[in-house]
FIKOLZA-1660 file (N, C-alpha, C; in steps of 0.1 Angstrom, whole numbers, plus 5000, padded with zeros to 4 digits):
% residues 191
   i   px   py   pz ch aa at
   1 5008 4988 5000  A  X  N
   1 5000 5000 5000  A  X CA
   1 5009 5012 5000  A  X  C
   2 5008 5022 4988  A  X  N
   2 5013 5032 4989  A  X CA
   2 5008 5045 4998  A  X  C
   3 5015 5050 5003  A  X  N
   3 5011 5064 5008  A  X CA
   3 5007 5075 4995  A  X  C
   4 4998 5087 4994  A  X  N
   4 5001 5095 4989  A  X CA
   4 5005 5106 4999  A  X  C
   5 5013 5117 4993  A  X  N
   5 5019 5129 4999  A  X CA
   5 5008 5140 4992  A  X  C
   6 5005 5148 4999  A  X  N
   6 4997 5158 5000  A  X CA
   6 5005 5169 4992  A  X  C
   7 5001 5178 4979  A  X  N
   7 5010 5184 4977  A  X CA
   7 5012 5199 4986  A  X  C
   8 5021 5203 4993  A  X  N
   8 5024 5212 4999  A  X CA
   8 5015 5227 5000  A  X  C
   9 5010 5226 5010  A  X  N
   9 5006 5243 5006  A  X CA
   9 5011 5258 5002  A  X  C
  10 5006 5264 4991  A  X  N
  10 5010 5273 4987  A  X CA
  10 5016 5281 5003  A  X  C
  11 5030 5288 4996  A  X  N
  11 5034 5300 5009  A  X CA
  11 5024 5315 5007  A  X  C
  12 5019 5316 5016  A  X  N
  12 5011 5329 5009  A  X CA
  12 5017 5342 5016  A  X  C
  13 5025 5347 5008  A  X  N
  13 5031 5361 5015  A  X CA
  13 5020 5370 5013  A  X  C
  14 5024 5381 5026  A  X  N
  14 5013 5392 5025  A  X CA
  14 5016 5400 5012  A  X  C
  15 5006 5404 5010  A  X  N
  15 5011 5417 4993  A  X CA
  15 5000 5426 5001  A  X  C
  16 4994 5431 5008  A  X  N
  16 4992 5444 5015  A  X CA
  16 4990 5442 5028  A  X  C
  17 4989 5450 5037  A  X  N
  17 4989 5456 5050  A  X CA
  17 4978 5447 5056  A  X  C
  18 4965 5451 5046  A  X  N
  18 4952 5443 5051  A  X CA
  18 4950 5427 5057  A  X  C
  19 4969 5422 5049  A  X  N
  19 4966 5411 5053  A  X CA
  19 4971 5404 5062  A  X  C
  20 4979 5415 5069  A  X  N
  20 4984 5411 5082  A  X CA
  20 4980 5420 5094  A  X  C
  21 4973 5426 5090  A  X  N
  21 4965 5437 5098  A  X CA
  21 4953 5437 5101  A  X  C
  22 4943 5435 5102  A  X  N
  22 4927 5433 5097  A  X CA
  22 4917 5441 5106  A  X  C
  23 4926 5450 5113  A  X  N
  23 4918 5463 5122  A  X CA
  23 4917 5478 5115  A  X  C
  24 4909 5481 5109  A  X  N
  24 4912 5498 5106  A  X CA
  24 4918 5505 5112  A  X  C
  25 4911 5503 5126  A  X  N
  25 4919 5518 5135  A  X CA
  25 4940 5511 5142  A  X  C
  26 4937 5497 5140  A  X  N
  26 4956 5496 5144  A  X CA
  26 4963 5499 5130  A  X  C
  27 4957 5496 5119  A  X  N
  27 4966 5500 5108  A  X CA
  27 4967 5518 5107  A  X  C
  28 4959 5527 5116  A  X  N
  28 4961 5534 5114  A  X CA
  28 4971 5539 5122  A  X  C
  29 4969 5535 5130  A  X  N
  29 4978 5535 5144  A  X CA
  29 4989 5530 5141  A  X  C
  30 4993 5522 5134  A  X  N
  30 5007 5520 5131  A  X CA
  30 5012 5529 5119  A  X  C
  31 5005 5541 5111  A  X  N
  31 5008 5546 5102  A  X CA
  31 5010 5562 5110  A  X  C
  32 5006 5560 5120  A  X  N
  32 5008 5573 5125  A  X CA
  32 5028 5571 5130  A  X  C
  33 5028 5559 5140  A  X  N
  33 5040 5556 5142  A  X CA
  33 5052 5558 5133  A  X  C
  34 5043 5550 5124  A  X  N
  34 5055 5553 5110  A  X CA
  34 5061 5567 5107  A  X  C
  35 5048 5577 5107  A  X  N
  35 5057 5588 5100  A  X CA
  35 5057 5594 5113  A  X  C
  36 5058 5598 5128  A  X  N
  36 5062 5602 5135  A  X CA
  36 5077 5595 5138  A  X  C
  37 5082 5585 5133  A  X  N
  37 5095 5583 5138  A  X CA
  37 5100 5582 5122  A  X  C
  38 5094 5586 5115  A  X  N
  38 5103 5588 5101  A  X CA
  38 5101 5602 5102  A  X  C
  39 5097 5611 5109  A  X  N
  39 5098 5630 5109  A  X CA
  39 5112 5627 5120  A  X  C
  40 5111 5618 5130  A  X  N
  40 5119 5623 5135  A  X CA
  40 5135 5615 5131  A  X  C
  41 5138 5611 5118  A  X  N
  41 5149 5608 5113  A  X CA
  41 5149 5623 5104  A  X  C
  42 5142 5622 5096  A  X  N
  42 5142 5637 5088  A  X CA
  42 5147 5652 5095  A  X  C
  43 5139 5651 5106  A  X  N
  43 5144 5662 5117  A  X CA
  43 5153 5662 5119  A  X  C
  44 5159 5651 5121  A  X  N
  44 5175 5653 5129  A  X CA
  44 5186 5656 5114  A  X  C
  45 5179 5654 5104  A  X  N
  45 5187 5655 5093  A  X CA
  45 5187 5669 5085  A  X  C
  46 5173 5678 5087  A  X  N
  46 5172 5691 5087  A  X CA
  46 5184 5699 5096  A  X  C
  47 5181 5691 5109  A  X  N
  47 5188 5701 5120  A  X CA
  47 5205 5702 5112  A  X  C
  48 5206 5690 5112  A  X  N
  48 5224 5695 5107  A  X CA
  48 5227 5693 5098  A  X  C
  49 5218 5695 5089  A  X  N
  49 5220 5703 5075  A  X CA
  49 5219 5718 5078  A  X  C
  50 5211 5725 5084  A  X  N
  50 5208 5741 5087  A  X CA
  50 5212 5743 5095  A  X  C
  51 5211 5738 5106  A  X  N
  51 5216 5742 5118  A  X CA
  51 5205 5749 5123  A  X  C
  52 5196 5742 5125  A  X  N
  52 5185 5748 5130  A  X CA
  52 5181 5754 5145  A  X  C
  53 5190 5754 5150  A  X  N
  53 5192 5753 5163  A  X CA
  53 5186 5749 5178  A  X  C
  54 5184 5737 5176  A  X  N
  54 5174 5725 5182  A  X CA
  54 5193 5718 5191  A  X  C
  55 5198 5708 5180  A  X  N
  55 5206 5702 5185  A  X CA
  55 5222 5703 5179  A  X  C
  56 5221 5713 5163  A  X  N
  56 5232 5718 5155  A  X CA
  56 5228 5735 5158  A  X  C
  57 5233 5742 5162  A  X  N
  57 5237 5757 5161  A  X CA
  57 5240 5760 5144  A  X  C
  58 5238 5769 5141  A  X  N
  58 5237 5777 5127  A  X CA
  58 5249 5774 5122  A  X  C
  59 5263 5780 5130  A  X  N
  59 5277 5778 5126  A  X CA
  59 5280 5761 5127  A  X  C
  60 5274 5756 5130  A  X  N
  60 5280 5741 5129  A  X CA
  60 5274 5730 5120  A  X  C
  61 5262 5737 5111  A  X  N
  61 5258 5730 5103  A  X CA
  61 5263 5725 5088  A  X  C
  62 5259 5715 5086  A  X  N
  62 5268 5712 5073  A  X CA
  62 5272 5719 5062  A  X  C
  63 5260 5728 5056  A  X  N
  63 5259 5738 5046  A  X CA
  63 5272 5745 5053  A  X  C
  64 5277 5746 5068  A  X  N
  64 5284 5757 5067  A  X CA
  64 5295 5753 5072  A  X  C
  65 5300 5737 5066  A  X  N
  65 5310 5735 5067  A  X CA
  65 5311 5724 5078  A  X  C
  66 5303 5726 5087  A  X  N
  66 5299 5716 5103  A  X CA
  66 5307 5699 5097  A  X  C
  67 5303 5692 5105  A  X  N
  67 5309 5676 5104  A  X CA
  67 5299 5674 5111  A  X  C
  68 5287 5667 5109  A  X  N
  68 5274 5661 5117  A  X CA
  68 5281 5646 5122  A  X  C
  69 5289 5637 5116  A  X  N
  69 5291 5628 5125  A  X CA
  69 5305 5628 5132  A  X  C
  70 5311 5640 5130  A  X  N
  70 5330 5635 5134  A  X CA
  70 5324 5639 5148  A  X  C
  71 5317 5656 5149  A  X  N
  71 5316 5658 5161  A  X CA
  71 5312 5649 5172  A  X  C
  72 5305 5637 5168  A  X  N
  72 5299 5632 5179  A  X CA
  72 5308 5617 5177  A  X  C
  73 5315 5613 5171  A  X  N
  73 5321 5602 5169  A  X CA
  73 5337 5607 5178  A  X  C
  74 5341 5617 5173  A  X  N
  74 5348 5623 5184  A  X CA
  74 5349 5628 5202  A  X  C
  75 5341 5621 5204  A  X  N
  75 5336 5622 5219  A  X CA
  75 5331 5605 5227  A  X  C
  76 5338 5599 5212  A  X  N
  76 5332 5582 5218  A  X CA
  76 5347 5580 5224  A  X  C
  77 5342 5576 5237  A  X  N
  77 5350 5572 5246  A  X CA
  77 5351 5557 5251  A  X  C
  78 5341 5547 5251  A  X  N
  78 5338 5539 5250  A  X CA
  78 5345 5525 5245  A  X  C
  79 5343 5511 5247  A  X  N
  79 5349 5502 5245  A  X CA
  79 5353 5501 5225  A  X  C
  80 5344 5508 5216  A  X  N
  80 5340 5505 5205  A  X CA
  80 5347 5518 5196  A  X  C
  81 5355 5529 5206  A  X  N
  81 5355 5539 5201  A  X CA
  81 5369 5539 5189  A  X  C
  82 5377 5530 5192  A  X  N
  82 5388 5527 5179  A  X CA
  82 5378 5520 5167  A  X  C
  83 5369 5516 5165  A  X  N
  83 5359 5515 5151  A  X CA
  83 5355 5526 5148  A  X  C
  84 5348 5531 5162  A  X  N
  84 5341 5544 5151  A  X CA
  84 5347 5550 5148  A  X  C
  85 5361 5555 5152  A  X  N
  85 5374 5562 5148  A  X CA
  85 5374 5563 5126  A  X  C
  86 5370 5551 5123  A  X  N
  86 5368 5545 5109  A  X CA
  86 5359 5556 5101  A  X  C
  87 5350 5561 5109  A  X  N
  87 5337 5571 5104  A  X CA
  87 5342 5584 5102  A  X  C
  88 5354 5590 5114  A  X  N
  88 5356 5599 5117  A  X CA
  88 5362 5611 5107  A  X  C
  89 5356 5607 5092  A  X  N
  89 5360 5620 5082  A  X CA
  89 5350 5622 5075  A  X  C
  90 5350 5631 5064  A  X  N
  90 5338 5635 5055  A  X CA
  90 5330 5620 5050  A  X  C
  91 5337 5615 5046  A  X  N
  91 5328 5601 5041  A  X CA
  91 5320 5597 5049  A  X  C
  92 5326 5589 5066  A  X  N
  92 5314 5594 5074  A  X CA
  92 5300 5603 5082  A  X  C
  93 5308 5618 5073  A  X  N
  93 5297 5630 5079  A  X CA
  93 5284 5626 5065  A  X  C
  94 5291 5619 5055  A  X  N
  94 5278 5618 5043  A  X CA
  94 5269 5602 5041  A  X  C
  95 5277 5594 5050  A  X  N
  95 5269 5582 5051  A  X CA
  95 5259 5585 5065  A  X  C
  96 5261 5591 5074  A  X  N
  96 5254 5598 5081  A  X CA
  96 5241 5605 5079  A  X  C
  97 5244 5615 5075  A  X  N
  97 5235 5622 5070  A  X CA
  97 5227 5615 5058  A  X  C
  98 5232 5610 5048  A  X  N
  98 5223 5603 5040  A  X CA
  98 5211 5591 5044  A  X  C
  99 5217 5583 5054  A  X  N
  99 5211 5576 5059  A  X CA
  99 5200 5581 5072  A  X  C
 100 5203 5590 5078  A  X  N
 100 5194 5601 5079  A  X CA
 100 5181 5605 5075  A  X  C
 101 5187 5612 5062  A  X  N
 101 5174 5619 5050  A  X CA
 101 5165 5605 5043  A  X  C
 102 5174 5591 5040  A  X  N
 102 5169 5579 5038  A  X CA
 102 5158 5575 5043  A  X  C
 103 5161 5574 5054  A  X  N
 103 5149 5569 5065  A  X CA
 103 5143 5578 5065  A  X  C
 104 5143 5588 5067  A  X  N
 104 5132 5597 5071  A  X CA
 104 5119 5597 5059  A  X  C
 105 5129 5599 5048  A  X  N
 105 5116 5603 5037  A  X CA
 105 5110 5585 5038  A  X  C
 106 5120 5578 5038  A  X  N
 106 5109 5563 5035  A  X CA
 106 5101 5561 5042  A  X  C
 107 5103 5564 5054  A  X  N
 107 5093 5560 5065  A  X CA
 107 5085 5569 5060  A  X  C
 108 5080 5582 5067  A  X  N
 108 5070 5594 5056  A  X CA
 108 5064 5592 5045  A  X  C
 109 5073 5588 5038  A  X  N
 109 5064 5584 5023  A  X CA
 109 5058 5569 5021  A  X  C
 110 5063 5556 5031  A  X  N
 110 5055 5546 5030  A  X CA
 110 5064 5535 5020  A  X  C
 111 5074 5539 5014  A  X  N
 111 5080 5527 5005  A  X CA
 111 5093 5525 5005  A  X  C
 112 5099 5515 5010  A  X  N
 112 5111 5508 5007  A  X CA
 112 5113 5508 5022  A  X  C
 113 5102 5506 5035  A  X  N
 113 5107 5502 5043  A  X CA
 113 5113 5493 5049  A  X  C
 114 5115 5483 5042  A  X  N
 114 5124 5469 5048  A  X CA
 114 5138 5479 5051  A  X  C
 115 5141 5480 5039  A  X  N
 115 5153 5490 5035  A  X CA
 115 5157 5498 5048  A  X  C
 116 5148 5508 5048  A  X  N
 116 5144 5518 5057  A  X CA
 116 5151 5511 5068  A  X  C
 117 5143 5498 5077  A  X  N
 117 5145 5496 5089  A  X CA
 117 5155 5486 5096  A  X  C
 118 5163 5484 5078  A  X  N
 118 5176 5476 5082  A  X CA
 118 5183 5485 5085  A  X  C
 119 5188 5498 5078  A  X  N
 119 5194 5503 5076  A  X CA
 119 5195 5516 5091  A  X  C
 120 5184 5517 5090  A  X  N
 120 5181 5524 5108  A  X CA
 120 5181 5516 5119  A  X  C
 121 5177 5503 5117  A  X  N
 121 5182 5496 5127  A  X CA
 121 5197 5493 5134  A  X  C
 122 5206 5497 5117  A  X  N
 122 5225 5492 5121  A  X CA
 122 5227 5504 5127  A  X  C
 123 5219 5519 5124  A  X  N
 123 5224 5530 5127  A  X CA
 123 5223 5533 5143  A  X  C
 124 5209 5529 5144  A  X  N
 124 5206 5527 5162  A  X CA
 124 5218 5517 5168  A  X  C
 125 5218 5508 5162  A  X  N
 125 5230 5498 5171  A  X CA
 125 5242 5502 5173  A  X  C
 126 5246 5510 5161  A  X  N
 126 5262 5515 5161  A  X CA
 126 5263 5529 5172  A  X  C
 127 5251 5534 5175  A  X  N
 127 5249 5548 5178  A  X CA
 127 5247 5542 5198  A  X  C
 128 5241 5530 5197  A  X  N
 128 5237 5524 5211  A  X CA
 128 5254 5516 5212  A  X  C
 129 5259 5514 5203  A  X  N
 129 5275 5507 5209  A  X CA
 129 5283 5523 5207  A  X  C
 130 5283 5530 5200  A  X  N
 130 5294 5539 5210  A  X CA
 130 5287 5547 5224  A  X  C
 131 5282 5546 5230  A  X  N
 131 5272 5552 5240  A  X CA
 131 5276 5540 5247  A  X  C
 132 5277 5529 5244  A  X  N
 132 5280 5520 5257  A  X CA
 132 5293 5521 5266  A  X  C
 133 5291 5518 5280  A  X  N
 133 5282 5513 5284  A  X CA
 133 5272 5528 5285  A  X  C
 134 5260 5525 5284  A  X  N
 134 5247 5537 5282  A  X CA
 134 5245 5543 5300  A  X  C
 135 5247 5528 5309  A  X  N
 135 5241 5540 5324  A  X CA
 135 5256 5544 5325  A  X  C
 136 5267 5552 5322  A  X  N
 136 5277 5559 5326  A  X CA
 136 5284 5563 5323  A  X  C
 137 5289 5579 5324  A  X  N
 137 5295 5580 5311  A  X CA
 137 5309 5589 5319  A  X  C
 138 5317 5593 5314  A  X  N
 138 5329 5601 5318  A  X CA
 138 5327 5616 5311  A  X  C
 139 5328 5621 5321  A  X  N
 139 5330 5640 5324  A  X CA
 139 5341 5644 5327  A  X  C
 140 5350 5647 5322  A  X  N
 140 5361 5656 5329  A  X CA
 140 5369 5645 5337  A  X  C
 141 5369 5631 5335  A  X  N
 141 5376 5617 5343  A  X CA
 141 5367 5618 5351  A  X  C
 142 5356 5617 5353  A  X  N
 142 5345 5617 5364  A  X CA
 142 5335 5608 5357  A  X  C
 143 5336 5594 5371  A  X  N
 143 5322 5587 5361  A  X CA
 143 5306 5593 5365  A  X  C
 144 5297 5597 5357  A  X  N
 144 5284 5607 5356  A  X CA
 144 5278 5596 5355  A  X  C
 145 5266 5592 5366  A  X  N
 145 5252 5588 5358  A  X CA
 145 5245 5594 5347  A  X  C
 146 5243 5581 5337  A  X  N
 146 5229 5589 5327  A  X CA
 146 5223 5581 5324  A  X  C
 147 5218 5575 5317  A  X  N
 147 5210 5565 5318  A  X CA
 147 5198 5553 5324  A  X  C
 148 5188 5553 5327  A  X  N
 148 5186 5544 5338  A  X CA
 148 5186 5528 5337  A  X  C
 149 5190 5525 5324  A  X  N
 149 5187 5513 5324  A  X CA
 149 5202 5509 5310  A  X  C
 150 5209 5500 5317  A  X  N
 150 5225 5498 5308  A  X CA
 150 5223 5491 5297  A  X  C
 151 5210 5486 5295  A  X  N
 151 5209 5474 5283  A  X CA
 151 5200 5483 5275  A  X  C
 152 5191 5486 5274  A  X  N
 152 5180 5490 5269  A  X CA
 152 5175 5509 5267  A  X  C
 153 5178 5513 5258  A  X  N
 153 5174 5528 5257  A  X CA
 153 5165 5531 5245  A  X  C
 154 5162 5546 5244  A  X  N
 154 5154 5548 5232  A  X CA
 154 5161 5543 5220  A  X  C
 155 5174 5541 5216  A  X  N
 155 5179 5534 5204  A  X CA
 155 5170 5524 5199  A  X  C
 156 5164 5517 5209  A  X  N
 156 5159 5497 5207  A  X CA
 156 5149 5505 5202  A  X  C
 157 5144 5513 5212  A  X  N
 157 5126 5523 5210  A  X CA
 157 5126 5527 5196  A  X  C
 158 5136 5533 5191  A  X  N
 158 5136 5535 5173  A  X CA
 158 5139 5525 5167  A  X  C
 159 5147 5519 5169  A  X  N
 159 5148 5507 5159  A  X CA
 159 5134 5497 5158  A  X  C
 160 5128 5491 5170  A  X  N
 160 5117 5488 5169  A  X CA
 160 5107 5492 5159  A  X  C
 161 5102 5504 5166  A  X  N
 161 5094 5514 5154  A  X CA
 161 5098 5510 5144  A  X  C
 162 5108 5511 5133  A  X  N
 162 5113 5510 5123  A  X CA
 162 5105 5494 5119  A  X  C
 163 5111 5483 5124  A  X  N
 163 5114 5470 5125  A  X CA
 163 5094 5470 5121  A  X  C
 164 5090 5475 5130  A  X  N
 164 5074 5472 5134  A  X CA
 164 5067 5473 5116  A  X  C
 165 5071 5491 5115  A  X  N
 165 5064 5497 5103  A  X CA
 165 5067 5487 5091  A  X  C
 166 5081 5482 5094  A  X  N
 166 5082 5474 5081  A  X CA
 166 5078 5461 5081  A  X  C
 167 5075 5452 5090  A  X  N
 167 5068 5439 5090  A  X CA
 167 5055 5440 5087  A  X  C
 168 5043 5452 5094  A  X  N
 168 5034 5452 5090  A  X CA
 168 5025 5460 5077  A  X  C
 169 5036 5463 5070  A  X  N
 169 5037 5468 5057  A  X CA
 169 5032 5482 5060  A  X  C
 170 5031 5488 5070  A  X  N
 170 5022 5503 5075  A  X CA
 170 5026 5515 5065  A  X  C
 171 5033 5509 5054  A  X  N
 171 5032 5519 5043  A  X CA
 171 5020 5517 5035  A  X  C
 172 5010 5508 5039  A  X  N
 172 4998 5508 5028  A  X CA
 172 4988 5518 5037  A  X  C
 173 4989 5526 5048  A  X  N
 173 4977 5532 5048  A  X CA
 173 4989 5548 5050  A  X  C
 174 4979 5553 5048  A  X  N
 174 4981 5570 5045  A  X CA
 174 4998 5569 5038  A  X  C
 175 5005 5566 5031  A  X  N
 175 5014 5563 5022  A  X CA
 175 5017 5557 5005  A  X  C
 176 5028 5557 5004  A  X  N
 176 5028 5549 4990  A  X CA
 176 5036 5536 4989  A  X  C
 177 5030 5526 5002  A  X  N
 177 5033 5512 5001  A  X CA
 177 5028 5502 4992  A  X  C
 178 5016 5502 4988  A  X  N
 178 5010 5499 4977  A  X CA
 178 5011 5501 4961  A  X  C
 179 5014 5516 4961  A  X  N
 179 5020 5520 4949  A  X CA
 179 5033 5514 4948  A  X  C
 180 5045 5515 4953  A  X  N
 180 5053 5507 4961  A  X CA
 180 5053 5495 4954  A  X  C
 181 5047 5486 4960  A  X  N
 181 5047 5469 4957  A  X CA
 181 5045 5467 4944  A  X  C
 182 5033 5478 4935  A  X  N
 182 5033 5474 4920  A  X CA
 182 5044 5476 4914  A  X  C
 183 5053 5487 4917  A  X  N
 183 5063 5492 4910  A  X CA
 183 5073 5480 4911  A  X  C
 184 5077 5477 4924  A  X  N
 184 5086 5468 4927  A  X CA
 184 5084 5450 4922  A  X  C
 185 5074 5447 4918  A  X  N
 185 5065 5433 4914  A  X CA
 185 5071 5421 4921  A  X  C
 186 5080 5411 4919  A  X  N
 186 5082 5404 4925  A  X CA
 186 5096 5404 4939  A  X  C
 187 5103 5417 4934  A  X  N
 187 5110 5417 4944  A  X CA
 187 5107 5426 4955  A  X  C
 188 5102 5416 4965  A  X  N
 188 5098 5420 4974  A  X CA
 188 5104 5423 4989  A  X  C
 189 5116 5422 4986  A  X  N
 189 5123 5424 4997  A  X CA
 189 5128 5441 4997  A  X  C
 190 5129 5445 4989  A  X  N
 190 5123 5461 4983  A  X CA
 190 5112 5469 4993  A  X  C
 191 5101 5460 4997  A  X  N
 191 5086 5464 5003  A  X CA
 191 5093 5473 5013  A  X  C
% end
């Protein structure tokens, strides 16, 4: 007596939001998320490009010559700080900044967030490893509390967000995630 084998079931990837989502008001809710933490990649990318004077001062913005990552890659003191030493010239003030204005508009606009949240994801991690260790930091040879918690900071908090918007496709509501997926057709790792 033979067995028969069942032929396998199709894999059914999601191709919109709806189909991993199936609530109106959380898909909306996750579209709000999206572009409030894609304004605030864009924001930080305004600031030191102009120098808007939030967290770049006028004279230290890029247009006017500034270094948006040496300055702060110059102040890693930390176990990790001979790597980021690697960032510490123009090339890294422009992979910086681009990756920056990157995420920001994708997240905002809704398309190419996989992209988007790998790529903000390495940036959070690289940005949470020179900050380590995160509860303590050195002043003047003086170890300062800052942090309350050594493992865990807003870095994970953004990267999440990111990670979230792009699993649940949250570019298909108030964005152009859908537009998006036609353009891109089977390569979907693009979404």
């Amino acid at each position: 007596m033979s067995k028969t084998i069942a032929p396998a079931a199709p894999v059914h990837e999601a191709r919109t939001q709806e189909d991993i989502v199936t609530r109106p008001g959380v898909r909306k809710v996750l579209a709000v998320s999206r572009i409030v933490i894609g304004f605030t990649f864009l924001w930080a990318f305004l600031d030191k490009l102009f120098g808007l004077n939030f967290s770049t001062p006028p004279a230290n913005s890029w247009l006017n010559g500034g270094t948006p990552a040496q300055g702060f890659i110059g102040g890693i003191e930390g176990p990790f700080a001979g790597f980021f030493g690697l960032f510490a010239n123009p090339f890294g003030d422009f992979l910086f900044m681009f990756g920056l204005l990157g995420i920001g508009v994708a997240m905002i606009g809704g398309a190419g967030l996989r992209i988007a949240a790998i790529g903000g994801t390495l940036l959070m991690l690289f940005m949470f490893l020179a900050e380590f260790p995160t509860a303590t930091t050195m002043v003047d040879g003086e170890l300062i509390r800052g942090a309350t918690n050594p493992i865990v900071d807003s870095h994970w908090h953004e990267a999440l967000l990111l990670i979230i918007a792009a699993v649940t496709l949250a570019g298909d509501t108030w964005g152009l995630g859908k537009w998006w997926s036609a353009k891109i057709g089977k390569h979907t790792w693009l979404r």
